[in-house]
TILUMMAR-868449 format. One line per 10 residues: number of its first residue (from 0); their letters; for each residue x, y, z of C-alpha. Coordinates in Angstrom, 3 decimals. Example, Ala and Ser with C-alpha at 12.3 -4.5 7.8 and 13.67 -1.06 7.14 Angstrom:
2
0> as> 12.300 -4.500 7.800 | 13.670 -1.060 7.140 .
This chain:
337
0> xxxxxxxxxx> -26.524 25.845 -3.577 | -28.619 22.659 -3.584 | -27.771 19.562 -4.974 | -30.338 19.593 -8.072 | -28.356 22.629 -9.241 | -25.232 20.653 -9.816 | -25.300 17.013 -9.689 | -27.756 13.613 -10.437 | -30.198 13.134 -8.500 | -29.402 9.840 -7.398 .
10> xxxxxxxxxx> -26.282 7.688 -6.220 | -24.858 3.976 -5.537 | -24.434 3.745 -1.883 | -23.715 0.842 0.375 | -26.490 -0.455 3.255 | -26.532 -2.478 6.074 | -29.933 -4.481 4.729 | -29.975 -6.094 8.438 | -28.095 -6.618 11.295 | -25.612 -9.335 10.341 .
20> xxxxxxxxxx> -22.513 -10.497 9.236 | -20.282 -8.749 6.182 | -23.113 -10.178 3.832 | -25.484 -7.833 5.111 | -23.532 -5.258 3.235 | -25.860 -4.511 0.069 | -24.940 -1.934 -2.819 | -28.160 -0.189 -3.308 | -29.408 2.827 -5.245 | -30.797 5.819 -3.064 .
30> xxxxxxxxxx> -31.436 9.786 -3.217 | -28.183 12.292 -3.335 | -28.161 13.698 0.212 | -29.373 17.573 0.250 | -26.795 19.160 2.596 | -27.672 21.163 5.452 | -27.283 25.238 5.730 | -23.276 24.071 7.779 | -22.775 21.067 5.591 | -20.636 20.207 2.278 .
40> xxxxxxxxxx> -21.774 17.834 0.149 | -18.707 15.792 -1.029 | -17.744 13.724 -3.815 | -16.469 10.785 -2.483 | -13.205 9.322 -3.770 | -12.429 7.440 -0.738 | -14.299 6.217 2.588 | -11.985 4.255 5.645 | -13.602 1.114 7.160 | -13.476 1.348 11.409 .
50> xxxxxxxxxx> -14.558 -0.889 13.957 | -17.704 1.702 14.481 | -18.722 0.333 10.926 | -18.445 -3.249 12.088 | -20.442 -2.911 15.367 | -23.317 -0.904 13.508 | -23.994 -3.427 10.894 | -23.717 -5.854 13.620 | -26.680 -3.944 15.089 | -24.702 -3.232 17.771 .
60> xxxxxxxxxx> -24.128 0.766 17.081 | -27.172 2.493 15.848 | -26.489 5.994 14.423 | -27.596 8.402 16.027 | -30.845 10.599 15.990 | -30.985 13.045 12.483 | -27.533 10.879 10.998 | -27.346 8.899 7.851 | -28.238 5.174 8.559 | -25.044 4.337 6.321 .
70> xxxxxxxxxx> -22.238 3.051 7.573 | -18.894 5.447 7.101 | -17.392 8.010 9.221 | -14.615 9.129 7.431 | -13.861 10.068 3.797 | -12.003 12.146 1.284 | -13.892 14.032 -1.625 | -13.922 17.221 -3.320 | -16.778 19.421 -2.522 | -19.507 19.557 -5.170 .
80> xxxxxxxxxx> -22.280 21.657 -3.254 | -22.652 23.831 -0.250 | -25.234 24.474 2.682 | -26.823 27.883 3.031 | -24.536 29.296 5.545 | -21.501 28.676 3.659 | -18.648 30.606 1.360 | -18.475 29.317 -1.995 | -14.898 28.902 -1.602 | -15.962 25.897 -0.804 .
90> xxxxxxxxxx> -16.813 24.477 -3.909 | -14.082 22.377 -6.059 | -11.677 21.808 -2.508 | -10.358 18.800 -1.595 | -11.460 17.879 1.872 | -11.074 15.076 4.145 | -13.945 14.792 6.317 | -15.065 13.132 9.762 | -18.892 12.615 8.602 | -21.640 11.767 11.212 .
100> xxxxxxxxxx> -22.516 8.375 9.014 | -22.690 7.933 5.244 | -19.418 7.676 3.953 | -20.178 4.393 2.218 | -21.497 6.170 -0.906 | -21.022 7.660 -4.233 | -21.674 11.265 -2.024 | -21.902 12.163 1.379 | -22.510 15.538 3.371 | -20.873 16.341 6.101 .
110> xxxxxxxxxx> -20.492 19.866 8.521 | -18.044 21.949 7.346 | -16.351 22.308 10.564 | -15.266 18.597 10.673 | -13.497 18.710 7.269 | -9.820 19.846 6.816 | -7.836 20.509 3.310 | -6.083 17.423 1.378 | -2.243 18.428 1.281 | -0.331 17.291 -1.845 .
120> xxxxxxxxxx> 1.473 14.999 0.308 | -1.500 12.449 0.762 | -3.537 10.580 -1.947 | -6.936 10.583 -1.671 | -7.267 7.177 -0.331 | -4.249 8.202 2.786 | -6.452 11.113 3.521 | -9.634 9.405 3.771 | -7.846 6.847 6.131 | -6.710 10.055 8.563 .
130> xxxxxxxxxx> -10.025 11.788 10.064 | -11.783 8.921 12.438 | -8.109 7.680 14.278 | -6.704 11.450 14.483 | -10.018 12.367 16.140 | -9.758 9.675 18.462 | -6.429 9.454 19.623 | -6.041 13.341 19.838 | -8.981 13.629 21.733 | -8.249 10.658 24.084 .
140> xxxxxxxxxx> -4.728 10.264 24.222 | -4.077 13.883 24.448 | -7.195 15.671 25.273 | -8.439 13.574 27.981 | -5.408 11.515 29.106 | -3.544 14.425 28.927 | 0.134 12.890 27.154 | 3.162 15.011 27.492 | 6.076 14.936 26.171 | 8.765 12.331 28.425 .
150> xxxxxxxxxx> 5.431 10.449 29.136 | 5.177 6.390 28.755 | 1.973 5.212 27.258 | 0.538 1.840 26.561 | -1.444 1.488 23.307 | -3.552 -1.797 22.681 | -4.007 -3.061 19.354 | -0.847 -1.766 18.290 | -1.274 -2.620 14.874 | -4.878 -1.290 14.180 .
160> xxxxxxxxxx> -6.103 2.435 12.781 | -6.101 3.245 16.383 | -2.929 1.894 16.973 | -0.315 2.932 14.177 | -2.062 6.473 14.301 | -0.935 6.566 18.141 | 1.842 5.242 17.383 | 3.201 7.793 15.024 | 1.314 10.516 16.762 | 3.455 9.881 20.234 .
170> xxxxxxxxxx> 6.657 9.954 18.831 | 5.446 12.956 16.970 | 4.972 14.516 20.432 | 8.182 13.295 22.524 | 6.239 10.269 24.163 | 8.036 6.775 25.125 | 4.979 4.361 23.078 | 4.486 0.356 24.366 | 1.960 -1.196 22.541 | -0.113 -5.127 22.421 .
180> xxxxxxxxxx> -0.299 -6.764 19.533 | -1.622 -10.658 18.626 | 1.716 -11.917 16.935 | 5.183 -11.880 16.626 | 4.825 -10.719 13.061 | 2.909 -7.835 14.290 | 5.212 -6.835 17.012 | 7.726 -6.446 14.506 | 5.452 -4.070 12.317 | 4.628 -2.370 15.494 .
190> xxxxxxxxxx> 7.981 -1.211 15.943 | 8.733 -0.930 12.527 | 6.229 1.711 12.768 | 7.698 3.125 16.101 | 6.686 1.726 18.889 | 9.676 1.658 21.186 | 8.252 -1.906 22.614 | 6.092 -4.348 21.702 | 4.532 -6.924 23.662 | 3.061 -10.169 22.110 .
200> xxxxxxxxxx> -0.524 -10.453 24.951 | -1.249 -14.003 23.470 | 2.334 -14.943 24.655 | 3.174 -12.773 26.938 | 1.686 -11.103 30.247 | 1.797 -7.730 29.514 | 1.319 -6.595 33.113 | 4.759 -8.203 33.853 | 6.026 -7.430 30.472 | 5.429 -3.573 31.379 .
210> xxxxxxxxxx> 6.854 -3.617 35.059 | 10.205 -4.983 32.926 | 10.289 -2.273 30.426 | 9.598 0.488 33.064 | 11.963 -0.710 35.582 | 8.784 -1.373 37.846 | 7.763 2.639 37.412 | 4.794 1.853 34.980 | 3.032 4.284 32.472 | 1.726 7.459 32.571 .
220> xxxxxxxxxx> -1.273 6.531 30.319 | -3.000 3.477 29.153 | -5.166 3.663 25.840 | -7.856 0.985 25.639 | -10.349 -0.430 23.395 | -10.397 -3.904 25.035 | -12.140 -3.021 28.433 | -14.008 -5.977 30.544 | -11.454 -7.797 32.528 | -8.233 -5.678 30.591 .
230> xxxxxxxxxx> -9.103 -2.629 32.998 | -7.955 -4.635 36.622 | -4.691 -5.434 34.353 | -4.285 -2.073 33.084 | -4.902 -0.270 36.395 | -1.947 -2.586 37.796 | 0.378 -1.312 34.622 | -0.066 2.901 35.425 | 2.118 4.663 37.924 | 1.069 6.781 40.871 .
240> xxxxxxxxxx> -1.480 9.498 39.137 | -1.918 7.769 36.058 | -4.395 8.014 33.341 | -6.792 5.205 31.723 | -8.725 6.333 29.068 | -11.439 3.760 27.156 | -12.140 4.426 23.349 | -14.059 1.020 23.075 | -15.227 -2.003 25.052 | -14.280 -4.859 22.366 .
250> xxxxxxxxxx> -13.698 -7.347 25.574 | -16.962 -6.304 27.325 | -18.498 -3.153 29.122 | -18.196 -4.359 32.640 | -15.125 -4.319 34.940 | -14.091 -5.251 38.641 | -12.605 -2.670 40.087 | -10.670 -2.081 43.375 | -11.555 1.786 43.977 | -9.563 1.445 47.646 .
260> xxxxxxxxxx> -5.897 1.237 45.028 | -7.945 4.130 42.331 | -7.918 6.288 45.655 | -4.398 5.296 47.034 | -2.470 5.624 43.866 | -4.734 8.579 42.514 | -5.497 7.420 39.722 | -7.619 8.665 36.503 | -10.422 6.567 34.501 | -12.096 8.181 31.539 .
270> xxxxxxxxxx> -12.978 8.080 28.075 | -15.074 8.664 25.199 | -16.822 7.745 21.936 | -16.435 10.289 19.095 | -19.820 9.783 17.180 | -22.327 10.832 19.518 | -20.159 14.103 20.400 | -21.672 17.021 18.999 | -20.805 18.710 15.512 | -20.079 21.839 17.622 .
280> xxxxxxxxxx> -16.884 20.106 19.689 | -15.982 17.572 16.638 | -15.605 21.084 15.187 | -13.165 21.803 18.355 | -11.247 19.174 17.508 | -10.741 19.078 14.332 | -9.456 23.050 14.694 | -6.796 21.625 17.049 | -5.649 18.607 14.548 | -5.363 21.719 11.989 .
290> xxxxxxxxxx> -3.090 23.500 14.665 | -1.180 21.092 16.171 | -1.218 17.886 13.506 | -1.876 19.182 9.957 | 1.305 20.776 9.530 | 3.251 17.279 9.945 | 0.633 16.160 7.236 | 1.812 18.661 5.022 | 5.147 18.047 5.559 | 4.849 14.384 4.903 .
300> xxxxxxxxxx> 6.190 13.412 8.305 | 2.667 12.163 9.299 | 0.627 9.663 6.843 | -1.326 6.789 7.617 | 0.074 3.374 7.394 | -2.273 1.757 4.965 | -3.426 -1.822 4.822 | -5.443 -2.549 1.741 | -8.370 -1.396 -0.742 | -11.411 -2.084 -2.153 .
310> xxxxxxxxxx> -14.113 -1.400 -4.227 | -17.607 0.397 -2.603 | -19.237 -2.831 -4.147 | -17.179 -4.436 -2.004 | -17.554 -3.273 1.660 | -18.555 -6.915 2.022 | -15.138 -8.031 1.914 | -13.455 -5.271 3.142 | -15.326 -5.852 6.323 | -14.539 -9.703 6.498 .
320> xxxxxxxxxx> -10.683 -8.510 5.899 | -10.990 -6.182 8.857 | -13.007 -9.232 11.297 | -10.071 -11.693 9.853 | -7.650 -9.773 12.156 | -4.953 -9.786 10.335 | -4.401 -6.367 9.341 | -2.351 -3.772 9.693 | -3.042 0.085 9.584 | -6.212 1.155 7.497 .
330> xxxxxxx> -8.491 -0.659 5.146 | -10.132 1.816 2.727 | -12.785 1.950 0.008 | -12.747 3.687 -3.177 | -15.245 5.205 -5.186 | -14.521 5.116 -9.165 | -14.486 8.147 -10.889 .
């Protein structure tokens, strides 16, 4: 079913005009996108903001080859049309979706395998906030850093997407969760949230902080987004066989490393970025959220702690809100009907 058979032919849609500040952010009215023979084509009634939106318009993040251009990598929509390959069941659901770009838009495809059903426990705007953090932390935290249950982890930016989703998501799974945050005020939401302890960095060492909370033992696993000189520091904060696992490089891509200690103690380094992945292991992952995640969803016990809202018109500001720093949980935007 194509897009002419059902819909307008055109939508509004929000571009990065150049590489630059929030400003940059331009409504702007372009084609519907045509979805392809594995895609949806969704209706959007919500798109999250992330970092990854921040760092493309920047210039810093270009999408990659054969993606939308537009910033957006998560949203919530029903599905309006459907690629070639696809059941019509698909038509009229309610889907949240990890998209490959595009999200800031009045429509916005995305493969089918990388969506997964809006419960009745979630409004559309707590779903849309759910795909890009629950791909991340699943994948990194779990997947690749391989949390168990009895496990310590330390979380940085304990108060971001990243960071409330891990939150909730290790004490979901029987994990003790430290986390770094920039203020008092958001150490207390921190735990309000969960975290068993939070650590204030721009007051506190956190290297020391963590050999008092562990009795000197350490953590199993460290999830970071900070990277440059934060690895040394984190290295010194893991036990014997521990894991480190980078999800972004917000403090710079290089680090000092003593490998003579990463042999001695046995220790792990890894990571990953989701958007490059391919749409056939997004798919993978998004069939183990459905598994082992979506029925906490359902059940209400998992949701997204949400920051604030805003108009598509007004990615502008969303973005300066999410560069301000002082947020907590997800920022969304919302489509009107």
């Amino acid at each position: 079913m194509t897009v002419s058979d059902v819909l307008q032919s055109e939508m509004t849609a929000v571009a990065i005009s150049e590489p630059g500040g929030p400003g940059v952010l331009k409504p702007a009215t372009m084609p519907v996108p045509e979805p392809k023979s594995d895609e949806l084509l969704i209706k959007v009634a919500a798109a999250g903001v992330n970092r990854p939106d921040v760092v493309q318009r920047m210039g810093l993040y270009p999408a990659p080859p054969g993606a939308s251009p537009l910033p957006g990598l998560e949203v919530s929509g029903t599905v309006v049309a459907i690629g070639s390959d696809l059941e019509t069941e698909w038509l009229g659901r309610k889907v949240c979706a990890l998209t490959n770009g595009g999200g800031y838009a009045e429509f916005c495809v995305a493969p089918a395998g990388q969506c997964l059903p809006v419960p009745d426990s979630l409004t559309m705007k707590e779903a849309a906030a759910l795909p890009e953090t629950l791909f991340t932390v699943w994948g990194n935290l779990f997947n690749r850093g391989f949390a168990r249950d009895g496990e310590t982890v330390l979380v940085h930016g304990g108060t971001s997407g990243i960071g409330t989703t891990a939150i909730q998501l290790g004490k979901l799974f029987g994990l003790d969760v430290i986390v770094t945050c920039g203020s008092d005020q958001k150490c207390t939401a921190a735990k309000h949230i969960g975290a068993d302890h939070a650590i204030n960095y721009k007051t506190q060492d956190f290297v020391e902080e963590i050999k008092k909370i562990t009795d000197g033992q350490g953590v199993d696993v460290v999830l970071d987004m900070v990277a440059g000189d934060y690895v040394a520091r984190n290295l010194q904060c893991l036990k014997e066989e521990g894991r480190h696992v980078t999800i972004a490089v917000q403090g710079g891509m290089a680090a000092e490393l003593n490998m003579a200690q990463i042999m001695m103690r046995r220790l792990m380094l890894t990571g990953s970025t989701l958007r490059p992945q391919s749409n056939a292991r997004k798919s993978v992952l998004a069939d183990e959220i459905y598994k082992n995640i979506w029925p906490d969803v359902e059940a209400g016990k998992l949701k997204p702690v949400m920051d604030e809202s805003f108009p598509l018109a007004e990615a502008s500001k969303a973005h300066a809100h999410m560069e301000a720093g002082n947020h907590v949980g997800k920022i969304v935007l919302t489509v009107d009907k």
